[in-house]
C-alpha positions in Angstrom: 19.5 43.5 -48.7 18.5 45.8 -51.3 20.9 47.3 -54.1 23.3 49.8 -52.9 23.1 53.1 -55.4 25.9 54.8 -54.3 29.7 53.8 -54.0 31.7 56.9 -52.5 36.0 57.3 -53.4 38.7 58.4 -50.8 42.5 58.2 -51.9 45.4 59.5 -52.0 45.8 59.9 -55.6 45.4 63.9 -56.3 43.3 64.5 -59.0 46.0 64.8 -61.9 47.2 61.4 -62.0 45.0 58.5 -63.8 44.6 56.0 -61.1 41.2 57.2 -59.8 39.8 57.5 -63.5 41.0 53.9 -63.6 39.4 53.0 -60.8 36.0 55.1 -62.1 36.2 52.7 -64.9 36.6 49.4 -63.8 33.5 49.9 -61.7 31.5 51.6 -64.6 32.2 48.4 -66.7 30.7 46.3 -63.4 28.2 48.6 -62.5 27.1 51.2 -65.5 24.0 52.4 -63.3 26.0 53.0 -60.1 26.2 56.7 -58.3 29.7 57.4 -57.7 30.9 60.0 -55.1 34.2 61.6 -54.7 35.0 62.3 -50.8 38.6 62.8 -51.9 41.7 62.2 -53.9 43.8 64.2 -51.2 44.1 62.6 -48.7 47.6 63.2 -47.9 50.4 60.5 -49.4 50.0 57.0 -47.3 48.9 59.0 -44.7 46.6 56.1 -42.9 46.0 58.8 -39.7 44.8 61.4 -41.9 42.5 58.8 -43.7 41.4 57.4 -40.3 39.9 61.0 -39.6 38.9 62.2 -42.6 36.3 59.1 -43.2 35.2 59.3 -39.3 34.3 62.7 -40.0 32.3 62.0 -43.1 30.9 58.8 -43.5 28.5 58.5 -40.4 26.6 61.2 -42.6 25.7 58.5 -45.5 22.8 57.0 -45.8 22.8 52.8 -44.6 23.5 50.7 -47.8 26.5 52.5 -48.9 29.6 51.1 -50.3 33.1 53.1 -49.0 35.5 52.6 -51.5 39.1 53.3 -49.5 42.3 53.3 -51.2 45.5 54.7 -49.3 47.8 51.8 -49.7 51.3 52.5 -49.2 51.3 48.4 -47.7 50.4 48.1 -51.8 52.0 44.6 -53.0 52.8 43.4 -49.8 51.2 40.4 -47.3 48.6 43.2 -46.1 45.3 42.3 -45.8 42.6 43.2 -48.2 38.8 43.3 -46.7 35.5 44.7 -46.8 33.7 45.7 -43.5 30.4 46.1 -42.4 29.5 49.1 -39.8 25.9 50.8 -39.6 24.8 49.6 -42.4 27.9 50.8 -44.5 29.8 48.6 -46.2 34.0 49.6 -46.4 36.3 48.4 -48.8 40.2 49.2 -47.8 43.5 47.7 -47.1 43.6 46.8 -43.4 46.2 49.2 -42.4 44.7 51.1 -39.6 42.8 53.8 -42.2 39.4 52.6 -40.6 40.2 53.1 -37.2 38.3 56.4 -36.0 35.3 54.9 -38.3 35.1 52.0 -36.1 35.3 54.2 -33.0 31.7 56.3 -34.3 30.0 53.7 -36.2 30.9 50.8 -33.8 32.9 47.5 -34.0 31.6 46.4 -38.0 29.0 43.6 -38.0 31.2 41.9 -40.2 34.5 41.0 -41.2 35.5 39.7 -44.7 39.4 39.4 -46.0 38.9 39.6 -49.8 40.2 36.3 -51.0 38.1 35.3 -53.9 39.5 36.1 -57.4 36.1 36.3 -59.5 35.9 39.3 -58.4 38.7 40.8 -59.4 40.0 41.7 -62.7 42.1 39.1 -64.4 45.3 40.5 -64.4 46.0 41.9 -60.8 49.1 44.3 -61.0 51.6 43.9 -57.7 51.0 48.2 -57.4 47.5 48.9 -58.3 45.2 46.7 -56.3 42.8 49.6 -56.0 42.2 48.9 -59.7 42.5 45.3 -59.6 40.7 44.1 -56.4 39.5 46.7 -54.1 37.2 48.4 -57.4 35.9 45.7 -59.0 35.1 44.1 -55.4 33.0 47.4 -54.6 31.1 47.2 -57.8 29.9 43.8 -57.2 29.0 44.9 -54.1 26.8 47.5 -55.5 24.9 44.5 -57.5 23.8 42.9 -54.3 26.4 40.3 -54.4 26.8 39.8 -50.4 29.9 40.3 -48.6 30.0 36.5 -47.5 30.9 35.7 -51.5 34.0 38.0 -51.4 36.1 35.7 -48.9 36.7 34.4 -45.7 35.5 35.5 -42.4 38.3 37.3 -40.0 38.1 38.7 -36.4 39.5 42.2 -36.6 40.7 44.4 -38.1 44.2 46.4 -37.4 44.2 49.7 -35.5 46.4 52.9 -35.4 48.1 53.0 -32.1 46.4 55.7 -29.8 48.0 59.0 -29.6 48.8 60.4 -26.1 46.3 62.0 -24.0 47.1 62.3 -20.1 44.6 63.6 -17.9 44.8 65.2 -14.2 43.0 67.3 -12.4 44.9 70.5 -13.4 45.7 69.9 -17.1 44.7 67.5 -19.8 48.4 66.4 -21.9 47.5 65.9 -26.1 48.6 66.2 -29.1 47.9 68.3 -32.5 45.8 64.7 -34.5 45.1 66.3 -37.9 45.9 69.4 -39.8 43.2 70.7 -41.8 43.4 72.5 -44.9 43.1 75.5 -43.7 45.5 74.8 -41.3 43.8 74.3 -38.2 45.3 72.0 -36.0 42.7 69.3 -34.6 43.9 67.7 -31.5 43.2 64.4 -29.8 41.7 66.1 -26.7 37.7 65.5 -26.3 35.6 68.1 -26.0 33.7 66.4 -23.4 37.0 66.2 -21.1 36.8 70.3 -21.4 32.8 70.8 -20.2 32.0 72.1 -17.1 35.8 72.9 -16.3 38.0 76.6 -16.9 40.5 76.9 -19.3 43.1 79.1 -18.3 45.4 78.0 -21.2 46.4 76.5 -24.5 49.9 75.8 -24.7 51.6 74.6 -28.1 55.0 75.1 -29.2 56.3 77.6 -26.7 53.4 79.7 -27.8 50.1 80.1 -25.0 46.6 80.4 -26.6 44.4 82.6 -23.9 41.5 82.8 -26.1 38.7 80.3 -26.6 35.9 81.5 -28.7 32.7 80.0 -29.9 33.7 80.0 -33.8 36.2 81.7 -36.2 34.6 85.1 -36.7 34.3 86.0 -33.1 38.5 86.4 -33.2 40.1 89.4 -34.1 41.6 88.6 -38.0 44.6 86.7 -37.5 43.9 86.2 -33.9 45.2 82.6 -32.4 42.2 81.2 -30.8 41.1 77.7 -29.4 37.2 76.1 -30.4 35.7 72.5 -30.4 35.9 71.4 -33.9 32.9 70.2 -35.6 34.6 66.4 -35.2 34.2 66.8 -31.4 38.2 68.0 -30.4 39.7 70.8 -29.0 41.0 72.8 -31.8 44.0 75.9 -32.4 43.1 77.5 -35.4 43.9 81.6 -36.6 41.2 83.3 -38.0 41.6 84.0 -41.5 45.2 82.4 -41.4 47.0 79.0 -41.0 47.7 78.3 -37.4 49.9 75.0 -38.7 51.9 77.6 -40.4 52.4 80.5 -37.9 53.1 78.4 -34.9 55.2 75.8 -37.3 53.3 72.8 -36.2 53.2 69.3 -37.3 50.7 66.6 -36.3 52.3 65.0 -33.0 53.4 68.0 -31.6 52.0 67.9 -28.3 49.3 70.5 -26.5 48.2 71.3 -22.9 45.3 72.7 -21.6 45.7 74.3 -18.5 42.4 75.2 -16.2 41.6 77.5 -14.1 41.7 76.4 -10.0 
């Protein structure tokens, strides 16, 4: 295997507080030739679900040989497991809480599984609330230098996956819920796009409100116009154009959506 040149970052930290620079730092000192990427320090606070989605809908696009750096933790501390996983050619580095779930769903089931377990590679001093410092950085900087994934601890079979969300489907209606909410407030649901081809919608219904419109992208709506698309990630999304659907219609992820078709 050739040396990886470029680690990416996703957390939860925000990009005022310290931790990721820490992070930056400890892998610089491993690793002072490494490209690293910032996908993003906003993932929202130990939201695992939101992390799940977000990488799913970013890393397929890297190129095979890079190292996903994954820290949304809020198992920090605790008996949780620690690992790095193979998938396409990609190698992740996360707590195994369910925040590589939707990855494993586009890239596949990983090639490998690893729990980290051996303490070279970490720092010297592990703090009981910063392992993203302490073991997951310094494991993903060694990574970078070729060292394989078979030197960073014992094999395991699986990893642990969110729970599915609801999705009931009949011939008349297909029974969600709102998955994500973007940042512009669109809300993504879990409904395929491929359960909604070749069929009518009559309907969006969400929070006592009915969505009649579905439109091929954003501009085509009226401004501030509810409207229903497929999102780019493949799902059935309620978004207002050049607004904040989450905020209008006072939606939160879970709240639940039906389609309605046409007979």
């Amino acid at each position: 295997m050739s040396q990886h040149r470029l680690l990416t970052l996703t957390t939860d930290f925000g990009t005022t507080s310290p931790y990721a620079a820490a992070m930056k730092g400890v892998i610089l000192s491993i690793n002072p030739h490494i490209q690293i990427f910032d996908l993003s320090h906003d993932i929202p606070p130990q939201d695992t679900r939101y992390a799940s989605y977000f990488l799913a809908s970013a890393v397929p696009y890297f190129p095979s040989g890079t190292v996903h750096l994954v820290v949304v933790d809020p198992g920090v501390g605790t008996e949780r497991r620690l690992v790095c996983a193979e998938m396409a050619g990609q190698l992740f580095v996360a707590p195994d809480n369910g925040c590589l779930t939707d990855v494993m769903k586009r890239l596949g089931q990983p090639r490998q599984l690893r729990q980290l377990s051996q303490p070279r590679w970490w720092r010297p001093e592990i703090s009981d609330t910063f392992h993203g410092r302490d073991i997951l950085a310094p494991t993903a900087a060694y990574l970078t230098l070729n060292i394989e994934p078979e030197q960073m601890g014992s094999p395991i079979r699986e990893l642990i996956r969110l729970p599915d969300l609801p999705l009931n489907v009949d011939a008349n209606q297909i029974q969600g819920v709102v998955a994500c909410v973007d940042t512009f407030g669109n809300l993504i649901t879990n409904i395929p796009n491929r359960l909604l081809q070749k069929r009518q919608i009559a309907a969006v219904r969400v929070k006592e409100r009915t969505i009649a419109r579905y439109c091929r992208t954003y501009g085509l709506a009226a401004p501030g116009e509810l409207i229903t698309l497929s999102s780019s990630c493949g799902h059935l999304e309620i978004a207002q154009n050049r607004g904040n659907a989450a905020r209008l219609l006072g939606v939160e992820v879970g709240e639940p959506v039906v389609v309605e078709f046409q007979d």
